[in-house]
VOGU-3710 file (C-alpha; in Angstrom, 3 decimals, decimal comma):
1> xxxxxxxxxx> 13,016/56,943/25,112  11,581/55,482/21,578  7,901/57,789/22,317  9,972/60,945/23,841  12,126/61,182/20,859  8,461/60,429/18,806  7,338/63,451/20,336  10,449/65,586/20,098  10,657/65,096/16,363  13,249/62,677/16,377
11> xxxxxxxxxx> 12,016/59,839/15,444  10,663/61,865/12,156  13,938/63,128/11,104  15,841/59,567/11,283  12,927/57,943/9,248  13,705/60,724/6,882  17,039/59,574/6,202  16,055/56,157/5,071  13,915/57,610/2,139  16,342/58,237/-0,034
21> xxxxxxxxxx> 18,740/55,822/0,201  17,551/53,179/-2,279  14,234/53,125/-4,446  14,641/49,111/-4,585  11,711/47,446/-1,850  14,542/44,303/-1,711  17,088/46,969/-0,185  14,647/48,757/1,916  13,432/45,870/3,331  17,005/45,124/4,537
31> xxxxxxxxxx> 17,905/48,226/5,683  14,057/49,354/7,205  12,810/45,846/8,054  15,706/44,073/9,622  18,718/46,682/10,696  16,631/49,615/12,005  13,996/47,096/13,008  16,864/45,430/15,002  18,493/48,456/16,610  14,881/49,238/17,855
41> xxxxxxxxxx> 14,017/45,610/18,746  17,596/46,435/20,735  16,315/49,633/22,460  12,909/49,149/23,039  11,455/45,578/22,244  7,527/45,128/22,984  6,449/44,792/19,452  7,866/48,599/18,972  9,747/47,669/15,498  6,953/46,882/13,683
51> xxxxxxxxxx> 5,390/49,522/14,754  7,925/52,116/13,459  9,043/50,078/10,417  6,156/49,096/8,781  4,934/52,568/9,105  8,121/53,941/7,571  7,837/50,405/4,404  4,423/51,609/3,717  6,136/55,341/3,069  8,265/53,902/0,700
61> xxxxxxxxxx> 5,477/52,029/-1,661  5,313/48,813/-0,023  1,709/47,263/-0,024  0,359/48,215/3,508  -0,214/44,160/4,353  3,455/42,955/2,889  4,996/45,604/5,293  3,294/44,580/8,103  4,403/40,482/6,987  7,967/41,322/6,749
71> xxxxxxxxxx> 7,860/44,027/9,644  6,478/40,884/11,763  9,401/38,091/9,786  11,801/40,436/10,174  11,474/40,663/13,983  13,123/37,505/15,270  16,912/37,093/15,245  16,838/40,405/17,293  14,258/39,649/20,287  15,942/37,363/22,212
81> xxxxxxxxxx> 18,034/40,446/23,314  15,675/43,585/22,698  14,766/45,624/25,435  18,465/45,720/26,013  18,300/41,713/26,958  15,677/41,707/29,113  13,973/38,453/27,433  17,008/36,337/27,787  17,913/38,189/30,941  14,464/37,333/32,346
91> xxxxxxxxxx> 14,996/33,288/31,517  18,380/33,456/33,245  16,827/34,236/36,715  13,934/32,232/35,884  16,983/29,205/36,246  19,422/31,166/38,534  17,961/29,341/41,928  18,058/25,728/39,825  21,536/26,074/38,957  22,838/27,239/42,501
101> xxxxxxxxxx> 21,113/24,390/43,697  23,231/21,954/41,468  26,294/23,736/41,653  25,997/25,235/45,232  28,361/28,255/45,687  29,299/28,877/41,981  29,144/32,177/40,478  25,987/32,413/38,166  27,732/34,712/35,640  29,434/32,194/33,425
111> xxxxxxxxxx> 26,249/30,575/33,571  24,090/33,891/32,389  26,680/34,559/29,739  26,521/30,622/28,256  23,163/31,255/27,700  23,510/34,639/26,031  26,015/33,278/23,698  24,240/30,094/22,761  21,397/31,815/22,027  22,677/34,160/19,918
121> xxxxxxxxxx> 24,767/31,627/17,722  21,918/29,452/16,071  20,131/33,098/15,607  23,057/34,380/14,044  23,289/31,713/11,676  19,345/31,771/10,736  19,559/35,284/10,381  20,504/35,592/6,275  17,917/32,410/5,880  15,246/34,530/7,795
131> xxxxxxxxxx> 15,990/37,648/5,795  15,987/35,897/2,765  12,736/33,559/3,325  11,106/36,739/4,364  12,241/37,974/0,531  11,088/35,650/-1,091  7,782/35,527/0,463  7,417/39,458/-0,554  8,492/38,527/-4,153  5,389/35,469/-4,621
141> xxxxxxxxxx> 3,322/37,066/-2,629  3,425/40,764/-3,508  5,662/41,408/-6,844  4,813/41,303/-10,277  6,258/38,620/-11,183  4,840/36,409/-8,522  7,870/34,779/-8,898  11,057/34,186/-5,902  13,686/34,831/-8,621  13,951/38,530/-7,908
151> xxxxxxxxxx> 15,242/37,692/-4,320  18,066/35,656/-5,775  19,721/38,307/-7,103  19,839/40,068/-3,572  21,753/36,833/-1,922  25,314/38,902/-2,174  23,662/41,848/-0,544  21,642/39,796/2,028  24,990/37,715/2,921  27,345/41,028/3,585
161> xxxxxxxxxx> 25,012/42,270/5,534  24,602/39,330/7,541  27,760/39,709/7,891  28,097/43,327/9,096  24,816/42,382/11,682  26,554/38,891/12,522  29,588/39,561/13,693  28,926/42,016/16,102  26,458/40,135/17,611  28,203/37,083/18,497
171> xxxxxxxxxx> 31,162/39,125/20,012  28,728/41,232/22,687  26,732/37,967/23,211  29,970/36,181/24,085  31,852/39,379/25,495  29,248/41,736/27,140  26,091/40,003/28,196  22,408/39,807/26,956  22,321/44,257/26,857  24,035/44,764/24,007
181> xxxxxxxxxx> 24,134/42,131/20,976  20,914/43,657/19,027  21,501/47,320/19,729  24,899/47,106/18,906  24,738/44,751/15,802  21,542/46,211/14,392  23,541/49,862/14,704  26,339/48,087/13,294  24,707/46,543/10,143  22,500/49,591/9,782
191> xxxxxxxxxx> 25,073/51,640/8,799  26,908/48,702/6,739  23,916/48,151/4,755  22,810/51,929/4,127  26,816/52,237/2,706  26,732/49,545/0,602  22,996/50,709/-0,961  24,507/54,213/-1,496  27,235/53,002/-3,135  25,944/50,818/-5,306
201> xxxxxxxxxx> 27,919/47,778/-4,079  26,550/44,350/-4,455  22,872/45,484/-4,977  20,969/44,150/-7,570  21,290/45,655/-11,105  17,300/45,031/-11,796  15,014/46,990/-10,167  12,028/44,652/-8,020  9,105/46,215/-8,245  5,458/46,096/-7,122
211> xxxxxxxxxx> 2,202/46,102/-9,003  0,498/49,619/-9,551  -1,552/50,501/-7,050  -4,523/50,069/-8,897  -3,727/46,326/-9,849  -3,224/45,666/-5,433  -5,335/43,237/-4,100  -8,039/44,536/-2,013  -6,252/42,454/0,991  -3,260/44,555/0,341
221> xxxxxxxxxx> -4,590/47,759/1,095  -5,666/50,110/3,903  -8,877/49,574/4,965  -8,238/53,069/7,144  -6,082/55,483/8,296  -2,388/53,769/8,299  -1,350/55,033/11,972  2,598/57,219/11,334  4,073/56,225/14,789  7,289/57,920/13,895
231> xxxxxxxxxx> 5,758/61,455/15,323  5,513/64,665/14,440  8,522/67,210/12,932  9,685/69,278/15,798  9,161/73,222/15,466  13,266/73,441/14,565  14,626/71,331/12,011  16,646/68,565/14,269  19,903/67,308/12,652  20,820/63,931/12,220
241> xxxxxxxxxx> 23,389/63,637/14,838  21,165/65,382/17,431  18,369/62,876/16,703  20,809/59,707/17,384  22,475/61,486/20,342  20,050/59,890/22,871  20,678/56,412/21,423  24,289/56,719/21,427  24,608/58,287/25,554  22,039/55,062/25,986
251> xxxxxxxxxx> 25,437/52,765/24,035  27,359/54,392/26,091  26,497/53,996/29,847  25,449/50,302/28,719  29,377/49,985/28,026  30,560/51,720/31,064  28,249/49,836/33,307  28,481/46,278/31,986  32,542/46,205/31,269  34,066/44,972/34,735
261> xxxxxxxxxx> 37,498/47,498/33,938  35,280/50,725/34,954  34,554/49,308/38,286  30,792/50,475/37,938  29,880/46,643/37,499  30,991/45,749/41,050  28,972/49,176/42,614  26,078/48,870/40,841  25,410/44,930/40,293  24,404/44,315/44,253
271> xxxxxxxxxx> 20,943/44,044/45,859  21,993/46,546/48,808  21,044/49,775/49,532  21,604/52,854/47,505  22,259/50,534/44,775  19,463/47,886/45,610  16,673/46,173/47,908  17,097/43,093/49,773  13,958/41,201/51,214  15,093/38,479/53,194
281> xxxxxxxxxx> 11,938/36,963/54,329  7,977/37,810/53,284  6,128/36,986/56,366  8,371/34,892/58,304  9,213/32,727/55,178  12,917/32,818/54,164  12,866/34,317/50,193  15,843/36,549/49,619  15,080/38,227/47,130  16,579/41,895/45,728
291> xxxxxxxxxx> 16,186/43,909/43,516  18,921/45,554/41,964  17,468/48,750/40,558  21,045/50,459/39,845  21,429/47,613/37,549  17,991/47,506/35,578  18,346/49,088/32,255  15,061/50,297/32,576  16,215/52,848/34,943  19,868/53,365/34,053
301> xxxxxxxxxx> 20,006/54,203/31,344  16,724/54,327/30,018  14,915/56,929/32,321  17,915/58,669/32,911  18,875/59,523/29,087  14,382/59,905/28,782  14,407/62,838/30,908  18,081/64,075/29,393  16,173/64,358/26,094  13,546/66,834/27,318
311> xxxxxxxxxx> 16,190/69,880/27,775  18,425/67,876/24,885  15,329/68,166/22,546  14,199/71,787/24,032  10,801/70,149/24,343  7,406/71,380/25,361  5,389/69,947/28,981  2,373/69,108/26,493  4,985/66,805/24,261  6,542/65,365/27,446
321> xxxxxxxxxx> 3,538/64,641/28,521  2,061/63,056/25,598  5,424/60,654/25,456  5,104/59,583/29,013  1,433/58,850/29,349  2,009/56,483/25,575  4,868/55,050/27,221  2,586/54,147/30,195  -0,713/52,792/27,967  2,105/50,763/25,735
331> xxxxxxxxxx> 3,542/49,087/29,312  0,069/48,100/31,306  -0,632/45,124/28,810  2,836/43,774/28,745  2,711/44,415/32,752  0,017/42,354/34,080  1,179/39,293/31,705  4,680/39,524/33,651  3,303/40,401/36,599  0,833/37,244/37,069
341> xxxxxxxxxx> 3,086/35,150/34,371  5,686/35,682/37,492  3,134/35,085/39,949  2,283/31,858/38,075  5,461/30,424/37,742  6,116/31,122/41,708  3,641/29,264/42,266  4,826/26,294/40,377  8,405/26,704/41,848  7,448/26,808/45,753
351> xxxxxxxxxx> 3,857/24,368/45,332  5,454/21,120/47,376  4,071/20,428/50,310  4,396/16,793/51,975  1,291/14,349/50,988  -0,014/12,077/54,000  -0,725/8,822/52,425  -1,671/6,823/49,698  -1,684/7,202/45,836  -0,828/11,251/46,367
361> xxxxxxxxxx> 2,718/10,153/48,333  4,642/9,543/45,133  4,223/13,717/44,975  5,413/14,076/48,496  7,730/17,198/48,557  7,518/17,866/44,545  6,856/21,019/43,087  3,808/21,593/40,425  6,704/22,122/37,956  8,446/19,080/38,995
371> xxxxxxxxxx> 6,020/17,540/38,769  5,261/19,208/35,238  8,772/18,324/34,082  8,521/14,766/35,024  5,384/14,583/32,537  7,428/15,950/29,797  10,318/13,870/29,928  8,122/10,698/30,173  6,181/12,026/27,230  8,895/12,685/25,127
381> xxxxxxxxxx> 11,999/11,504/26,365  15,262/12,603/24,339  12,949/13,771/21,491  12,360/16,345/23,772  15,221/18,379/21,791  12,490/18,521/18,833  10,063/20,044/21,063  11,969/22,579/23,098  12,312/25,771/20,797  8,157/25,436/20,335
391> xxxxxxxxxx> 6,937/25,306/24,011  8,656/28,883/23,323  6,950/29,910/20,307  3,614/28,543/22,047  4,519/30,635/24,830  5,041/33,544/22,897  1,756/33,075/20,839  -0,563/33,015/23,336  1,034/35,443/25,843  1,931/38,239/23,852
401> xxxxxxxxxx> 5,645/38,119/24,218  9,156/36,208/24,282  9,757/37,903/27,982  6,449/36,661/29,170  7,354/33,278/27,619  10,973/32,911/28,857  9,146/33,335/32,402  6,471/31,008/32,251  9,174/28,240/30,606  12,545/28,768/31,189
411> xxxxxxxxxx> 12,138/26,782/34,767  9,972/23,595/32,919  12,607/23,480/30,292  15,663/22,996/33,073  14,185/20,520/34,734  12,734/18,701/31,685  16,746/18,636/30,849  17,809/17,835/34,103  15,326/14,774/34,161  16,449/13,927/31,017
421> xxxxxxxxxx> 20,151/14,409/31,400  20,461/16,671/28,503  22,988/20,002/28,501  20,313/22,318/30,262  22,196/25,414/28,479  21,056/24,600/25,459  17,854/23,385/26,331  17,186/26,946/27,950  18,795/28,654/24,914  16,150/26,636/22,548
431> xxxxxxxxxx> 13,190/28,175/24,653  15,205/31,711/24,551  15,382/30,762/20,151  11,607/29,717/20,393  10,203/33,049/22,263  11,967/34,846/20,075  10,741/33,185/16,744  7,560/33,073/17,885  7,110/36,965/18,014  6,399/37,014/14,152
441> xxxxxxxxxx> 3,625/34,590/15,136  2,820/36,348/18,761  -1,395/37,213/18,612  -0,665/40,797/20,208  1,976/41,882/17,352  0,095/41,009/14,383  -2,995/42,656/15,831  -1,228/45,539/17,057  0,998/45,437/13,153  -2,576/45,554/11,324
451> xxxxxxxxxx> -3,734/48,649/13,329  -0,881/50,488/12,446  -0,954/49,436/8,882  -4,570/49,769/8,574  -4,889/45,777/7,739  -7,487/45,315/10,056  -9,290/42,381/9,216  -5,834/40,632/7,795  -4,656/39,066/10,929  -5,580/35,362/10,137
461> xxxxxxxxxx> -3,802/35,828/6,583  -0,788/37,040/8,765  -0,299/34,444/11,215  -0,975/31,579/8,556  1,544/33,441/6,127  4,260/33,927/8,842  3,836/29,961/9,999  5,812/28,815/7,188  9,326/31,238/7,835  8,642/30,931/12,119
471> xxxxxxxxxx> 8,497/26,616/11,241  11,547/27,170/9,536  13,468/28,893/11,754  12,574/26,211/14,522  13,810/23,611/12,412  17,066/25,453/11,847  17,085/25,698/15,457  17,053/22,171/16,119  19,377/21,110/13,841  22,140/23,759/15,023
481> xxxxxxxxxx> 21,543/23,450/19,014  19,594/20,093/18,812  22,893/18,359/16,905  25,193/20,159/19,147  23,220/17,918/21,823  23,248/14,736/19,927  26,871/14,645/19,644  27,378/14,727/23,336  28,092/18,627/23,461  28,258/20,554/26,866
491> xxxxxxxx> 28,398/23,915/27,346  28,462/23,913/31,098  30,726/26,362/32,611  31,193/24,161/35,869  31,987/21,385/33,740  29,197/19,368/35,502  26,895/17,064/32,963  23,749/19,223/33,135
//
């Protein structure tokens, strides 16, 4: 959707509108960095919001390498459920076949929706410290002053629209599932904060300001051609509401299709044919697994409303063409991670096989990742809550993403729990919290940030500036979800002790 609408012109008219809402970088940075980076993060994920934000910072005055360090900050809180949830999605049936096995016959919906919600609390929470750590940072690092004082001013701001973000994501994390809490809340507290910056209310008085562009740093700038992913202005002018229209049918069927009343939930959510494929066996091997493509929001309603926009958006083959083949060069690298991440963690799930004799028979009939998980507890023990959320920002790191993490994880972390005895909701939802975080750390977006800013060269200045905000967000982490364990907490829908 995101590169059709690049093509159609689109994209260029809504980063138009944010241009001339505020001339402060403290309120731009709100409303560009975290709301519309959000409400992408929500629609598209993939390290897309940097991408189109920093871009549109840069635009505004910011130093090319500060808006590619808050761009990166920035995108956290959100990822957990960008891409319309598919990272937390994806470390839900990572655990799906662990927890039928240890409550045999229960529904794995209250389960799926625990984990949505107590992942989204602690990030909820974080999100005005992340906002405003990321502030401060751009106020040393990058203003005049060299001095954090400038982002105390913005605390009322920063706080209301917190607010406006917060609240809407708890209720779809509790209420709707892992689709909608980032979409909705970053659409939500887009519009909240662009309101309160036109208006005057609670913004600062002082203008913040950078350096001329003379005085910059030589690190700062451009060393070429920053690349505009926003795309190009369509031959007609597009209007505003024509421009969101594809985002809001995309809000739409989401709603339809996930809220039980319609009675689309119950046609669509089964792995049966028209609405899904069931493979019962692979070679004689019992596997049952489906595949319920009705119910991927890659395909409803993200190709559908994709090929609505090309009458919508009256647009040329050349353009459609050009959106479609980026869409497919932006996949293949985030594709054979998952794919062979998937593979990997198979692997590790079916490995046991009976040992004959000897030293090897204390393995007989474990799994690698039993076997994996048995390590970790005996390493670490119950101050294995301390070390949770950071397998997941290690995951992210190297692999390039919070899905690919969730998938290669999620499984360890349950066990490791279950071994341990230790609320395996919120054990999961601390690896969900640590992909996430780890995306402002994640190899793949800063490199991919500093070619579209033009930074190249900057990446090691990135990853050891954006250290200091991801450490404190895991620490955050593990006092919200880590105390919640510590005081004897349990989530569990079945009301079992795991």
């Amino acid at each position: 959707i995101m590169n059709t609408m690049k093509q159609s012109g689109a994209m260029n008219t809504i980063n138009q509108m944010f241009t001339t809402i505020s001339d402060d970088p403290r309120v731009q940075m709100v409303i560009i960095g975290f709301m519309f980076g959000a409400f992408i993060e929500g629609a598209a994920g993939f390290g897309t919001p940097a991408a189109l934000a920093a871009p549109l910072l840069i635009s505004v005055g910011f130093p090319p390498l500060c808006a590619a360090m808050v761009a990166l900050i920035l995108n956290s809180t959100p990822v957990a459920y960008g891409a319309v949830g598919t990272p937390t999605s994806t470390a839900a049936l990572q655990v799906q076949d662990q927890v039928a096995k240890l409550a045999s016959g229960a529904d794995f919906e209250p389960y799926k929706l625990g984990l949505t919600k107590w992942a989204a609390i602690p990030s909820a929470i974080i999100c005005p410290i992340i906002i405003f750590v990321a502030m401060c940072m751009m106020c040393k690092l990058f203003g005049k002053e060299k001095s954090i004082a400038p982002a105390f001013a913005c605390i009322p701001y920063i706080l209301v629209c917190a607010v406006a973000f917060d609240i809407p994501f708890i209720i779809c994390a509790m209420a709707l599932g892992p689709e909608f809490p980032s979409l909705i809340a970053g659409l939500v507290g887009l519009v909240a904060s662009i309101v309160l910056a036109q208006k005057g209310i609670l913004v600062p008085k002082n203008k913040f300001e950078f350096p001329d562009k003379g005085e910059w740093a030589d690190y700062w700038k451009s060393t070429q051609a920053v690349q505009d992913d926003s795309g190009e202005a369509a031959g007609e002018p597009m209007s505003p509401v024509m421009a969101w229209l594809p985002y809001i049918i995309v809000a739409a069927i989401l709603v339809l299709t996930r809220i039980p009343q319609t009675g689309l939930k119950a046609v669509m959510n089964v792995a049966k044919l028209p609405f899904g494929i069931s493979i019962p066996t692979i070679l004689g091997v019992e596997v049952n697994y489906g595949f319920k493509w009705a119910w991927n929001p890659g395909i409803i309603p993200f190709v559908i409303v994709a090929l609505i926009i090309i009458p919508l958006h009256k647009m040329s083959g050349d353009k459609v063409a050009a959106a479609w083949k980026e869409t497919f060069s932006m996949l293949a690298g985030a594709a054979i991670a998952l794919v062979f991440g998937i593979a990997m963690v198979q692997l590790f799930r079916n490995s046991g096989t009976p040992a004959a004799e000897g030293a090897e028979a204390m393995y007989y009939n474990k799994t690698m990742l039993r076997v994996m998980a048995e390590g970790m507890a005996g390493l670490f023990g119950n101050a294995y809550i301390v070390v949770s959320p950071l397998i997941g920002v290690i995951g992210a790191f190297i692999s390039g993403s919070a899905t690919v993490s969730n998938t290669l994880f999620s499984s360890l972390q349950f066990d490791t729990a279950t071994l341990l005895g230790l609320p395996t909701m919120l054990v999961v939802a601390m690896q969900i919290c640590g992909g996430a975080m780890g995306n402002m750390v994640c190899v793949n977006n800063i490199v991919s940030a500093c070619a579209t800013c033009g930074t190249v060269g900057a990446e090691g200045r990135l990853i050891r500036s954006n250290i200091v905000p991801c450490l404190i967000y895991a620490v955050c982490t593990i006092v919200i979800l880590g105390g919640l364990i510590v005081t004897g907490f349990n989530p569990n829908p079945y009301g079992m002790p795991w």
